[in-house]
DRENKOL-188906 format. One record per residue (C-alpha): x, y, z; residue in one letter. Coordinates in steps of 0.5 Angstrom, whole numbers, plus 500, padded with zeros to 3 digits. Example, Ala and Ser with C-alpha at 12.3 -4.5 7.8 and 13.67 -1.06 7.14 Angstrom:
2
<r <525, 491, 516>, 'A'>
<r <527, 498, 514>, 'S'>
***
This chain:
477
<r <887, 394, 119>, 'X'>
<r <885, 388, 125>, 'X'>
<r <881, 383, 122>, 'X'>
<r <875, 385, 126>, 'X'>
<r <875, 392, 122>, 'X'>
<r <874, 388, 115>, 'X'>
<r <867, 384, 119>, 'X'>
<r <861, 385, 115>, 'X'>
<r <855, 382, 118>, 'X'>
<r <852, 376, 114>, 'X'>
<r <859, 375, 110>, 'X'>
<r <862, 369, 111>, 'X'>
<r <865, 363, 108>, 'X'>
<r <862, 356, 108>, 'X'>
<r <867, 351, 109>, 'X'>
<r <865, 346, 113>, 'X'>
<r <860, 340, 110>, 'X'>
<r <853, 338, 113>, 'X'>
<r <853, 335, 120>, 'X'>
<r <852, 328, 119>, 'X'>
<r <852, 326, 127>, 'X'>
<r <847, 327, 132>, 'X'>
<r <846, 334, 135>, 'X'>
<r <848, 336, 143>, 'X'>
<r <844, 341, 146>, 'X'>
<r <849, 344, 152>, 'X'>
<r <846, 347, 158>, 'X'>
<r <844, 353, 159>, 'X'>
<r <850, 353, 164>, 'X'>
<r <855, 351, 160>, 'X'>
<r <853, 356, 155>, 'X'>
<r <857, 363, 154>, 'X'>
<r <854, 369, 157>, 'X'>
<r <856, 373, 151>, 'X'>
<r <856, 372, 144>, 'X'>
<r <863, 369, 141>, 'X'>
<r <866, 375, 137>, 'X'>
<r <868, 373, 131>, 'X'>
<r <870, 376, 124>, 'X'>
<r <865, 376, 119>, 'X'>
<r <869, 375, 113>, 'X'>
<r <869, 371, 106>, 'X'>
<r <875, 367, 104>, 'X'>
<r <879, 372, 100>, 'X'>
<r <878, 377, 105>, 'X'>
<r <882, 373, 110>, 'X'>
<r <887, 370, 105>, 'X'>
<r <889, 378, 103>, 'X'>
<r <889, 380, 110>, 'X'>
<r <894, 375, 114>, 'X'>
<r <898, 375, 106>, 'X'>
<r <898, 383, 107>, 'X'>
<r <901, 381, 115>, 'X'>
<r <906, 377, 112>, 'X'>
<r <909, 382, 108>, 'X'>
<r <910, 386, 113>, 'X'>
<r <914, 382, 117>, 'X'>
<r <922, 381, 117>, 'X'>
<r <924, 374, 117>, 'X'>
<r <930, 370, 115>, 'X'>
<r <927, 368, 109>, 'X'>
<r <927, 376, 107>, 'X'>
<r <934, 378, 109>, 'X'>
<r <940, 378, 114>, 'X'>
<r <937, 376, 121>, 'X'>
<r <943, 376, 127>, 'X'>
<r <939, 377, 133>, 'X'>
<r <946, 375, 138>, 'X'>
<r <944, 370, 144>, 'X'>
<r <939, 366, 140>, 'X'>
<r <943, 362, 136>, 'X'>
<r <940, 358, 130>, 'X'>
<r <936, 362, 124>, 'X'>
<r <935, 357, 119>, 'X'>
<r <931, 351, 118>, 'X'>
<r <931, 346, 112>, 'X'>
<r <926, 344, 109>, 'X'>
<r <927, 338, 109>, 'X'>
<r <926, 338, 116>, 'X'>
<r <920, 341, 116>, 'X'>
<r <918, 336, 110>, 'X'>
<r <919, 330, 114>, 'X'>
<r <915, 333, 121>, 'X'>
<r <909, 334, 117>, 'X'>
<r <910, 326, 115>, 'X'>
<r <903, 323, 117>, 'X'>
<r <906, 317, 120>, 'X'>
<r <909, 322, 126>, 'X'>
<r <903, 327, 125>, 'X'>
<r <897, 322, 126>, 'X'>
<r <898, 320, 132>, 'X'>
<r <896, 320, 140>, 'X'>
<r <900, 320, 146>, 'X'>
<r <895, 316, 149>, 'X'>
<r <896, 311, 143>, 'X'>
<r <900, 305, 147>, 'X'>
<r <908, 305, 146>, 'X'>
<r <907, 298, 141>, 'X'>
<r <902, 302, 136>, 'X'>
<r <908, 308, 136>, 'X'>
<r <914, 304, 135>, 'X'>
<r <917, 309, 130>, 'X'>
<r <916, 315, 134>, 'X'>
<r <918, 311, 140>, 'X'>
<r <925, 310, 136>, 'X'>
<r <925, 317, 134>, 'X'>
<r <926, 319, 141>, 'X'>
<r <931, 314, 143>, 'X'>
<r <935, 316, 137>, 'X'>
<r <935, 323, 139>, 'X'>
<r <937, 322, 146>, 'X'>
<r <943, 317, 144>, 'X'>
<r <946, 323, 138>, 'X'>
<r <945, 328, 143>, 'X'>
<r <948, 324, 149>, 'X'>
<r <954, 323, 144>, 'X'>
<r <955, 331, 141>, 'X'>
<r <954, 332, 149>, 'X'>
<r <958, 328, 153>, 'X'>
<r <953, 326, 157>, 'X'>
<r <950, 319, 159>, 'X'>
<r <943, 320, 160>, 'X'>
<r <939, 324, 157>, 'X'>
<r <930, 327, 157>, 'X'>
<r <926, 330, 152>, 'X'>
<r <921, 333, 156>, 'X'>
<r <922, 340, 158>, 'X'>
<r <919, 345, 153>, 'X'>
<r <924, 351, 152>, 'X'>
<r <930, 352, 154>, 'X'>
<r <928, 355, 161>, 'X'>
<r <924, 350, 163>, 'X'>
<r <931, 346, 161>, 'X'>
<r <935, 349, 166>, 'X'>
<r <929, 348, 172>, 'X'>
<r <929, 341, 170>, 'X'>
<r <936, 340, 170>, 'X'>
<r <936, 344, 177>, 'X'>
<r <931, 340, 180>, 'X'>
<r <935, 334, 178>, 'X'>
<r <941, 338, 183>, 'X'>
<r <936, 338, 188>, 'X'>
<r <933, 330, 188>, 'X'>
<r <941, 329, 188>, 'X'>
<r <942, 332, 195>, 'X'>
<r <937, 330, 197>, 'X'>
<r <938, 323, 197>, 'X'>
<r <944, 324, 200>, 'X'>
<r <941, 328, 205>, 'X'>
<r <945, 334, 203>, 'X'>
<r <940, 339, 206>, 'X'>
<r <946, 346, 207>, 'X'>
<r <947, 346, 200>, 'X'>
<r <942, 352, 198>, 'X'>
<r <946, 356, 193>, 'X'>
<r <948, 357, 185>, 'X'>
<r <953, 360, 183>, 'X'>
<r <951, 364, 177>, 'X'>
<r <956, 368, 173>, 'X'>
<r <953, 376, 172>, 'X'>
<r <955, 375, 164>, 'X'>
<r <949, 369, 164>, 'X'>
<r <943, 369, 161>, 'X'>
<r <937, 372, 165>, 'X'>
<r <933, 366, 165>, 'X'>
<r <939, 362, 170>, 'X'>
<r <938, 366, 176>, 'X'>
<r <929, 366, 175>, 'X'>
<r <931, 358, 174>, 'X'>
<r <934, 357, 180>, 'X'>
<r <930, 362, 185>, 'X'>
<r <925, 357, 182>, 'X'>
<r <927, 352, 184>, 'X'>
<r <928, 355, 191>, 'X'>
<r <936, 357, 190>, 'X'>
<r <939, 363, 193>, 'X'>
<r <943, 366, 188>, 'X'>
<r <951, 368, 188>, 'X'>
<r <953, 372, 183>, 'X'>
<r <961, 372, 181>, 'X'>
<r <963, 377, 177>, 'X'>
<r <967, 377, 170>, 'X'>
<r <974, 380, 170>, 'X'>
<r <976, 385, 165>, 'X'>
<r <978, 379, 159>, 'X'>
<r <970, 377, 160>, 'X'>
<r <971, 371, 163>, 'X'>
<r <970, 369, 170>, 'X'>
<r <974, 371, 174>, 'X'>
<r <977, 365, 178>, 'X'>
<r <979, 369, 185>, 'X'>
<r <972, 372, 186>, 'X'>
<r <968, 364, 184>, 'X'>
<r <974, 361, 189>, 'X'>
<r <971, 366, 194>, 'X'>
<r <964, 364, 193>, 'X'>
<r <966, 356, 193>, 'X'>
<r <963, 353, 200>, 'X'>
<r <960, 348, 203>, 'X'>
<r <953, 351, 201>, 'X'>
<r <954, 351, 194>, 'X'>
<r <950, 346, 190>, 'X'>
<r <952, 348, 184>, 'X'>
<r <955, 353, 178>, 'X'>
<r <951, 355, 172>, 'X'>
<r <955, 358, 166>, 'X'>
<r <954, 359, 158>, 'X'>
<r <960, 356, 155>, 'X'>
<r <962, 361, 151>, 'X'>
<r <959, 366, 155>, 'X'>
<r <953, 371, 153>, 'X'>
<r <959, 376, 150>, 'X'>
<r <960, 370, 145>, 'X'>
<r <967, 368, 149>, 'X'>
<r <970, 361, 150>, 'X'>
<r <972, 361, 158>, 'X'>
<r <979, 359, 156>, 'X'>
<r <979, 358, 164>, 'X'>
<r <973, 352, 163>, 'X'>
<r <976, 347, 166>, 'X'>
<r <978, 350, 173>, 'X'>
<r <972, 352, 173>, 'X'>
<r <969, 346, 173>, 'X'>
<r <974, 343, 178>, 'X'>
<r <973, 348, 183>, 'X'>
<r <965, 347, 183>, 'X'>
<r <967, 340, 184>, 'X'>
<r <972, 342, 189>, 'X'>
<r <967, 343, 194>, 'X'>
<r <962, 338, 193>, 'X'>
<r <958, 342, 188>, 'X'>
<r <955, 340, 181>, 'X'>
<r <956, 344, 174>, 'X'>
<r <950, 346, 170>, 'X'>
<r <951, 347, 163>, 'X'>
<r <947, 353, 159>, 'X'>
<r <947, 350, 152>, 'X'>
<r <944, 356, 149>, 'X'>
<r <950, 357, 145>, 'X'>
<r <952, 351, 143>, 'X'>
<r <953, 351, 136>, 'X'>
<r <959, 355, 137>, 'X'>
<r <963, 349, 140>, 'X'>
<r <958, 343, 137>, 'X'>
<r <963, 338, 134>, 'X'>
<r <969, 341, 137>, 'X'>
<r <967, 340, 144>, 'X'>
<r <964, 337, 150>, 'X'>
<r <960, 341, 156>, 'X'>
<r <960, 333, 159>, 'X'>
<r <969, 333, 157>, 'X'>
<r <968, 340, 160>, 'X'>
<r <967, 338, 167>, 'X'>
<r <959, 338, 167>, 'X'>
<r <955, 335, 170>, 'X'>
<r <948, 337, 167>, 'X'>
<r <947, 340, 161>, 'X'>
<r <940, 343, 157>, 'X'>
<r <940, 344, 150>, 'X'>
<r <935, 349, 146>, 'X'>
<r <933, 345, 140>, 'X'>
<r <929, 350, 136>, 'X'>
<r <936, 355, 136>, 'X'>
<r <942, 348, 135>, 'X'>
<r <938, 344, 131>, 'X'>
<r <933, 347, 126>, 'X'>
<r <926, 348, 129>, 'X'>
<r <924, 356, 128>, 'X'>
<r <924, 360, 133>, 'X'>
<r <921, 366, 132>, 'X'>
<r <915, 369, 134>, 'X'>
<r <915, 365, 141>, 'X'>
<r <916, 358, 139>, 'X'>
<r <915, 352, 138>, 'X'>
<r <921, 350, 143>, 'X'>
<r <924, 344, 145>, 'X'>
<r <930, 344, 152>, 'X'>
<r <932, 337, 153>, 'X'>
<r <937, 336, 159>, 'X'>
<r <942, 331, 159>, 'X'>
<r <946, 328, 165>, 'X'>
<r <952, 325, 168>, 'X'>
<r <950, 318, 171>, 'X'>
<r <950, 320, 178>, 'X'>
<r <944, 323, 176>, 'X'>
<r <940, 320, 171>, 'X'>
<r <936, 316, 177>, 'X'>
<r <933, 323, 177>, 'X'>
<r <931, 324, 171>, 'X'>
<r <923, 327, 169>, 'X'>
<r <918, 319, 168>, 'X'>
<r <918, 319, 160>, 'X'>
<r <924, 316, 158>, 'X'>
<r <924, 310, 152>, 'X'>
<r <927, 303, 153>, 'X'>
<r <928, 297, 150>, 'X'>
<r <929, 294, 143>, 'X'>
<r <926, 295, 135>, 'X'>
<r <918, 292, 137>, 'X'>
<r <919, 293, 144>, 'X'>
<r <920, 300, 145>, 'X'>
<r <917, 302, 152>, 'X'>
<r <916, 308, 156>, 'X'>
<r <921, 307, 163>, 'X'>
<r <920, 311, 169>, 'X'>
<r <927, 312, 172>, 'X'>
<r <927, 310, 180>, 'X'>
<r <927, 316, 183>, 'X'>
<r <925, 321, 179>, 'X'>
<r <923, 327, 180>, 'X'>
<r <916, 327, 176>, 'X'>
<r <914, 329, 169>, 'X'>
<r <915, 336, 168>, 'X'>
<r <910, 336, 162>, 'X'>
<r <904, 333, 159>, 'X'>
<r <906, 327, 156>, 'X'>
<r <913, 327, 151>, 'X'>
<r <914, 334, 150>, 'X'>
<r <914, 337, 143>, 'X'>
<r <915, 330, 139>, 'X'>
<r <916, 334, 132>, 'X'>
<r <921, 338, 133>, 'X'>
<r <925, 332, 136>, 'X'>
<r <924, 331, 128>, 'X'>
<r <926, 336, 126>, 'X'>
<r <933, 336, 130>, 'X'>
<r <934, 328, 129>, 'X'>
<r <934, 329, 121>, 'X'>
<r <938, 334, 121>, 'X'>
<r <943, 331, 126>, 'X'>
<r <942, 325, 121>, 'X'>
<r <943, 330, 115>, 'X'>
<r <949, 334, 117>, 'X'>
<r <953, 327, 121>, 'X'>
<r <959, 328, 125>, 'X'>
<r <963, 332, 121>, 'X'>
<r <957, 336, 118>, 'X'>
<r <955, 338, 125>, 'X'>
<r <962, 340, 125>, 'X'>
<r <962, 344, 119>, 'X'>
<r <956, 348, 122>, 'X'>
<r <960, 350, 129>, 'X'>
<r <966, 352, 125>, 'X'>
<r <962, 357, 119>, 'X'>
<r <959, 360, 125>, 'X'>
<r <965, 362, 129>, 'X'>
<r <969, 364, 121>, 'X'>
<r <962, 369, 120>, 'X'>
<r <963, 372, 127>, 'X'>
<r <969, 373, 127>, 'X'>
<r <969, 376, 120>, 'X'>
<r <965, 381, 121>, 'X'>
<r <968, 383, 128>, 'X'>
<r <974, 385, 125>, 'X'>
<r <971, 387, 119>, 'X'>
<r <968, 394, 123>, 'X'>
<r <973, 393, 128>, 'X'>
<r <976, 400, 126>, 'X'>
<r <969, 404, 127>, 'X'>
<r <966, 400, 131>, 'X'>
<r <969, 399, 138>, 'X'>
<r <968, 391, 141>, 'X'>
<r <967, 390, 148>, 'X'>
<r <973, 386, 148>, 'X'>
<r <979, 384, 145>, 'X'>
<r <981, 378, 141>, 'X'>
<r <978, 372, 138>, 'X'>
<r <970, 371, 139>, 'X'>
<r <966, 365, 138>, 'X'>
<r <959, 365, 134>, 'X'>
<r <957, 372, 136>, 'X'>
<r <960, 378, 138>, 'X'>
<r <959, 385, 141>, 'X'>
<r <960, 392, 140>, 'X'>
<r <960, 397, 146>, 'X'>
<r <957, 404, 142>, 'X'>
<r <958, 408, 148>, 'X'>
<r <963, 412, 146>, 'X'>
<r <960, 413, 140>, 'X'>
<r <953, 416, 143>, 'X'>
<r <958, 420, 148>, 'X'>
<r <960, 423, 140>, 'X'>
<r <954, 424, 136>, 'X'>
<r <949, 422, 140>, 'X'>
<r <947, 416, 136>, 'X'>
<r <946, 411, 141>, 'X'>
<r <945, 402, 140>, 'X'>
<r <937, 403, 139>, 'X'>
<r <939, 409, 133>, 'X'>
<r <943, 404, 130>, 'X'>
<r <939, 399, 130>, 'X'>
<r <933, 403, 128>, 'X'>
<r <937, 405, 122>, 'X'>
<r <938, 397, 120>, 'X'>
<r <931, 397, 119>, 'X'>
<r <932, 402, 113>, 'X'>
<r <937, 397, 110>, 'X'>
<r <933, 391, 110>, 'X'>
<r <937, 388, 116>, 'X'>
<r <933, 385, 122>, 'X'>
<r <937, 389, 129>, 'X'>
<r <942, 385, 132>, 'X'>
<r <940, 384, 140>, 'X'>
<r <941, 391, 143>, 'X'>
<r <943, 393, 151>, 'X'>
<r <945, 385, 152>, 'X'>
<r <949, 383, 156>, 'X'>
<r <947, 387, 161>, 'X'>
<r <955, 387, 163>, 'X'>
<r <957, 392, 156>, 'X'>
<r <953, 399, 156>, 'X'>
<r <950, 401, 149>, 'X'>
<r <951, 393, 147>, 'X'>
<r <949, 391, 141>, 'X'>
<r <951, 384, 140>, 'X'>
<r <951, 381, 133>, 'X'>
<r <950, 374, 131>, 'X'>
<r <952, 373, 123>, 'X'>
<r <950, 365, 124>, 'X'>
<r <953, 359, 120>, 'X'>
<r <949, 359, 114>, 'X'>
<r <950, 367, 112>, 'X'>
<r <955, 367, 105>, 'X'>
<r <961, 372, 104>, 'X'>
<r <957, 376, 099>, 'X'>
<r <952, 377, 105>, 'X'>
<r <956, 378, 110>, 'X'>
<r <961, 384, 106>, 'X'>
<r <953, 388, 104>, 'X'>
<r <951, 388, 112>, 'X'>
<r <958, 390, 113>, 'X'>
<r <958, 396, 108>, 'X'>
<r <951, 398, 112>, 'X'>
<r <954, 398, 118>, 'X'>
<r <959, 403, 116>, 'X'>
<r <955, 407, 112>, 'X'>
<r <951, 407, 119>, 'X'>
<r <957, 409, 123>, 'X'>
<r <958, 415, 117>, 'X'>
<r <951, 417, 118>, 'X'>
<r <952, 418, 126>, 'X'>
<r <958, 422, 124>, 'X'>
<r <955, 426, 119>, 'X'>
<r <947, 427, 120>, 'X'>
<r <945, 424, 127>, 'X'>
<r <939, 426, 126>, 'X'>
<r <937, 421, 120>, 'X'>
<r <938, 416, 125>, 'X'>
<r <935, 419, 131>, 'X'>
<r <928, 419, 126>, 'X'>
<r <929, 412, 123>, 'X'>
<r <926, 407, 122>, 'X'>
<r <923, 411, 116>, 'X'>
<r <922, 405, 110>, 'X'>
<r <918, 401, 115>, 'X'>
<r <910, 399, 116>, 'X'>
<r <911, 402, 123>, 'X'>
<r <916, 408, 125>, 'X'>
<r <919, 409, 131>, 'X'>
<r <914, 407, 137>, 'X'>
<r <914, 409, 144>, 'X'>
<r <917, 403, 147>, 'X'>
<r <916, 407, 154>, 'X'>
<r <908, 407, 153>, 'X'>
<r <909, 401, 149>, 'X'>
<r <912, 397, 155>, 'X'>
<r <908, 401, 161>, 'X'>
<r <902, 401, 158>, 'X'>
<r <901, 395, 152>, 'X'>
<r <895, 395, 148>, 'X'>
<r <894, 388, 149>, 'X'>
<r <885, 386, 146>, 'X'>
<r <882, 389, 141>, 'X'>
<r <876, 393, 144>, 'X'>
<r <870, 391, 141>, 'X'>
<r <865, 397, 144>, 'X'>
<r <868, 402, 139>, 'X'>
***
């Protein structure tokens, strides 16, 4: 039932005290045409109704969450203890920099720890999301050419194992799109991304490791056949917490590189936010790089604005307290707890991997990093039990599904993220579900047709639901 459904005219609760300001009439035409619908509910309604909601929904403080390609699930308490702080909550971005000068030293600590777990020299914390990261970062590509008065270079090599977003990224930014395939390792295949190097090329955007949780042991000829032909390379950081601590995109070759806060560095980011995608970059382009950027000494501290930047890419300074949340927990962990993390996450895939690699075929042989991928289309050819079924039957177990038909590169994929904070005894129960799933495609496939059967809501019409989603509640029912 919607809150609208439990309104009753006349009930409320009143929590706000009497108006000790003067009263402002509006004009009539700054006035709503129509009533504002709002719930008339008492206190105790609202509380029931969104605690009930609650209930009903799977997070990672309920059970097993991994969801492959989005990285980090788990945010320390901590963390959140210091974002709600009042001395960082209090404040205005319009406050002058001498007024804010711890946050102004928050955000210079933070540029500095992901420059150095990066590789890179300079670095800006506006950008919202990830996606918006990768425009940013493309951008800064673009300004580069252009002051050089490079105007033939009008292409970006993308990888078909990349994350959607790279192509929508670069289209964005007025790019045109070649796409190099991967070989039969899963990797790129470096005859195909020769034949695509020339003197129109501005750059390459890959994921290192790749959507289907590999490293490019190839990575380095990569990068220096972009460069090569006088292109730049752009890092997708989406996955890097599988290499944090080990590896850097920036001793890697690249050039720019984004990074997603709210899935490496501990902001949630379920339900669609919030996000933070800083970009960082080689010196050749931190001339570029969006206004807000901080400068200066304890007591000191002043926004700069670098000297042929590209412009702001957001209001103000982006989303200030997840870059709390990432600086506590880069300053909890350390060097070699950021480490730690890269490593657990890598053992825990590659845990599971081989653990059902007897049933369950994987997309491609061999070590994986944090994440990997199972290919189940010879078993929906066999039983008929496809990834969604799959899926569907974890519902019933307790366990949130893993990614399903992604990479688009692997038929029937279901790609699974155990993630660095699982223990073994977690890892060993969501193993025996997916073996007993596997048992049940082979025994009673109509089970797993029908699931979920545990769930508030069973198996929807994800057709209708996608061509015809009910998005507003109808107030004239």
């Amino acid at each position: 039932m919607l809150i609208f459904e439990q309104s009753k005219t006349g009930r409320g609760t009143d929590v706000l005290g009497a108006c000790d300001v003067p009263l402002v009439q509006l004009d009539v035409a700054h006035k709503r045409a129509s009533t504002l619908h709002l719930a008339e509910v008492s206190e105790v309604d609202v509380d029931r109704h969104y605690t009930a909601l609650a209930k009903k929904c799977h997070g990672v403080n309920d059970g097993f969450y991994p969801l492959g390609s989005c990285t980090m699930k788990y945010n320390p308490r901590l963390n959140e203890a210091v974002a709600n702080l009042p001395g960082f909550t209090d404040i205005h971005p319009l406050q002058p920099a001498a007024s804010v000068q711890g946050a102004l030293a928050v955000m210079q600590m933070l540029e500095v720890a992901l420059c150095e777990i990066t590789g890179m020299d300079a670095l800006t914390l506006q950008p919202a999301a990830g996606a918006h990261g990768e425009l940013t970062g493309l951008l800064l590509i673009k300004a580069y050419y252009q002051a050089r008065g490079d105007a033939k270079r009008r292409k970006i090599i993308v990888p078909d194992s990349a994350h959607g977003t790279n192509p929508a990224s670069a289209t964005m930014a007025g790019y045109t799109i070649v796409n190099v395939a991967s070989g039969p390792d899963g990797c790129v295949d470096l005859s195909a991304l020769e034949a695509a190097c020339n003197e129109e090329v501005a750059g390459l955007m890959l994921t290192n490791p790749n959507t289907v949780g590999l490293f490019d042991k190839n990575i380095r000829a990569i990068t220096e056949l972009v460069h090569n032909c006088g292109g730049l390379c752009y890092y997708d950081g989406a996955n890097l917490n599988a290499v944090m601590g080990q590896v850097r995109p920036g001793d890697m070759g690249f050039d720019v590189v984004h990074l997603n806060l709210h899935k490496t560095f501990s902001t949630p980011h379920g339900g669609g936010g919030p996000g933070s995608g800083p970009v960082g970059c080689k010196a050749i382009l931190a001339d570029f790089l969006p206004n807000v950027r901080v400068a200066g000494e304890d007591g000191a501290r002043h926004f700069m604005r670098p000297a042929q930047s590209i412009g702001e890419v957001k209001a103000f300074y982006g989303n200030f307290l997840v870059y709390l949340r990432a600086l506590t927990y880069i300053l909890s962990l350390g060097a070699e707890g950021i480490k730690e993390a890269s490593e657990n996450a890598v053992l825990n895939a590659n845990y599971m991997r081989v653990a059902l690699a007897d049933l369950y075929k994987m997309a491609y042989d061999g070590t994986c990093m944090h994440e990997f991928v199972m290919d189940l289309s010879e078993l929906k050819k066999a039983t008929g039990v496809s990834a969604l079924d799959i899926a569907k039957g974890l519902l019933d177990n307790g366990i949130h599904p893993p990614t399903m038909y992604f990479p688009l590169i692997v038929h029937e994929a279901l790609m699974i993220e155990p993630t660095e904070t699982e223990s073994r005894e977690t890892l060993d129960a969501a193993i025996q579900v997916f073996r007993d799933l596997y048992r049940a495609a082979q025994e009673s496939a109509d089970t797993l047709h029908a699931a979920p059967q545990t769930t508030p809501v069973g198996r929807l019409d994800e057709v209708q639901a996608a061509r015809k989603p009910v998005l507003r509640y109808d107030f004239d029912q």
